[in-house]
N, C-alpha and C positions, 0 to 999 in steps of 0.2 A: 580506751585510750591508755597508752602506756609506753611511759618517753624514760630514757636511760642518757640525754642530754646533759649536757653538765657544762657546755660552755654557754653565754649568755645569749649571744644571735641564734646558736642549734634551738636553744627555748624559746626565746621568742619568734622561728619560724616553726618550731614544731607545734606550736601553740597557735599560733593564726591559720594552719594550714589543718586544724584540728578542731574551729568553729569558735576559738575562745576570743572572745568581745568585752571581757568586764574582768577586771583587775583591782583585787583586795589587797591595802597592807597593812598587817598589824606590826604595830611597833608601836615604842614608847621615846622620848626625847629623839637625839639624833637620827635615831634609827628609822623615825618618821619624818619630820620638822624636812630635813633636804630633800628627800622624794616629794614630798607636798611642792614645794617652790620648785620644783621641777617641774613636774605635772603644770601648773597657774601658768608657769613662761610661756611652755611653750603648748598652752591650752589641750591639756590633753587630760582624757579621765582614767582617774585612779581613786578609789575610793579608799580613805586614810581613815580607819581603826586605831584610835589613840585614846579610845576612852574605853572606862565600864561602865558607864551610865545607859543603863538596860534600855530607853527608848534609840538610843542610837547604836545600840548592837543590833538591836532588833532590824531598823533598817539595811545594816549594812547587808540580811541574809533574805532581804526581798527582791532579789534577784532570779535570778534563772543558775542554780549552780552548776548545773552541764557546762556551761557556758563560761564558768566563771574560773580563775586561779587565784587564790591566794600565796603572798610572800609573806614567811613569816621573819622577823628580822631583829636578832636579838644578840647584842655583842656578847651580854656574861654569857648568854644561854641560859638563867636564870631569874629574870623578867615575871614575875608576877600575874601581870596584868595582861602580858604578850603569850605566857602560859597558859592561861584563861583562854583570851581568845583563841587558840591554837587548838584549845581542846573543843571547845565550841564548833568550831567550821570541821573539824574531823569529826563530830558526831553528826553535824550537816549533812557532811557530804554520804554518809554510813546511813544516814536516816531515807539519804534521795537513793538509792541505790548504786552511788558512785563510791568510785577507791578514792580515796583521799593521796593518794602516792600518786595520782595522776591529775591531782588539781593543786598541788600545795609544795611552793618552793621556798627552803629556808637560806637563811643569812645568817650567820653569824660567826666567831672565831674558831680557828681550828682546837678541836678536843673541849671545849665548852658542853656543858652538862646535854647543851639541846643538839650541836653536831654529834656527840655519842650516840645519843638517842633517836636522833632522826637518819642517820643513818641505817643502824639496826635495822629499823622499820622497812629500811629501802627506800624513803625518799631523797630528793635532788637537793642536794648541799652544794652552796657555793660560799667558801670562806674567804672572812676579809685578814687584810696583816693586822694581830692584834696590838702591834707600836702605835696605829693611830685610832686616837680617842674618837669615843662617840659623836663628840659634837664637831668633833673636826673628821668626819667621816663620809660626805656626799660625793667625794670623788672615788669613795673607794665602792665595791660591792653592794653597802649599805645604799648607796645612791642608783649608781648606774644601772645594776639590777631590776630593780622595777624601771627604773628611767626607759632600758633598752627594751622591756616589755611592752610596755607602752605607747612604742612609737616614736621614741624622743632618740635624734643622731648622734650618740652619747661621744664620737669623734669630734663634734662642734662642742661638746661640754670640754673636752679637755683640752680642743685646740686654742678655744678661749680663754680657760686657766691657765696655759702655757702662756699665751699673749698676756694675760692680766701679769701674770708672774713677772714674766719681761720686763713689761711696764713700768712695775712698781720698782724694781734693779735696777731701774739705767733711771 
């Protein structure tokens, strides 16, 4: 499997039409907290990687990783914790006999320590505008990204916040 995809629907059909069924996201703060409450609405599974407490890493790689993508999702690009996990699922995926450039999508802003890096590599970057803050960040990349992976009509997320927006104006 080996996708050169780079908009967010080419991913997620090149990914359903490719067997994958289970969706990782490591992130920390923002970068997780709005994909989480996306995924709950609108009941759909994402498994959220926000910790390093070893019994719940351990879980998150009892999966089937042929099957599996992770996003990685980090605005400085310098995430600690998100680095950690990041390295973890790419020895994962190197240990099962998979390329990790063909299970593993990141996020984060343009020219940030981890887009230098992951690109290099030759995996799939999609960057968000670095003007809006982490915590004010589930409309952008940081959200819809796993959102649209996932299954979730990421058109009714925005057609909503347009109407919310509306709303609150008049």
């Amino acid at each position: 499997m080996s996708h050169t995809k780079t908009g967010i629907f080419e991913l997620k059909s090149y990914f359903n039409e490719n067997g994958v069924t289970r969706f990782v996201l490591c992130g920390m703060g923002g970068s997780s907290l709005g994909p989480e409450v996306i995924a709950q609405t609108f009941s759909k599974s994402l498994f959220v990687l926000d910790s390093t407490d070893p019994d719940y890493v351990a879980h998150a790689l009892k999966f089937d990783l042929a099957k599996s993508v992770v996003v990685v999702s980090s605005k400085s690009g310098s995430t600690i914790e998100t680095a950690s996990q990041r390295a973890l699922f790419e020895g994962a995926f190197k240990d099962a006999g998979l390329n990790p450039v063909d299970h593993m999508v990141f996020v984060t802003d343009p020219g940030s320590p981890l887009d230098k890096q992951v690109r290099e590599g030759g995996f799939t970057v999609v960057n968000a505008d670095p003007n809006v803050g982490g915590r004010f960040s589930v409309l952008s990349p940081f959200g819809l990204v796993p959102a649209a992976l996932i299954g979730v009509d990421v058109s009714v997320l925005l057609d909503n916040a347009s109407d919310t927006k509306k709303a609150f104006f008049t």
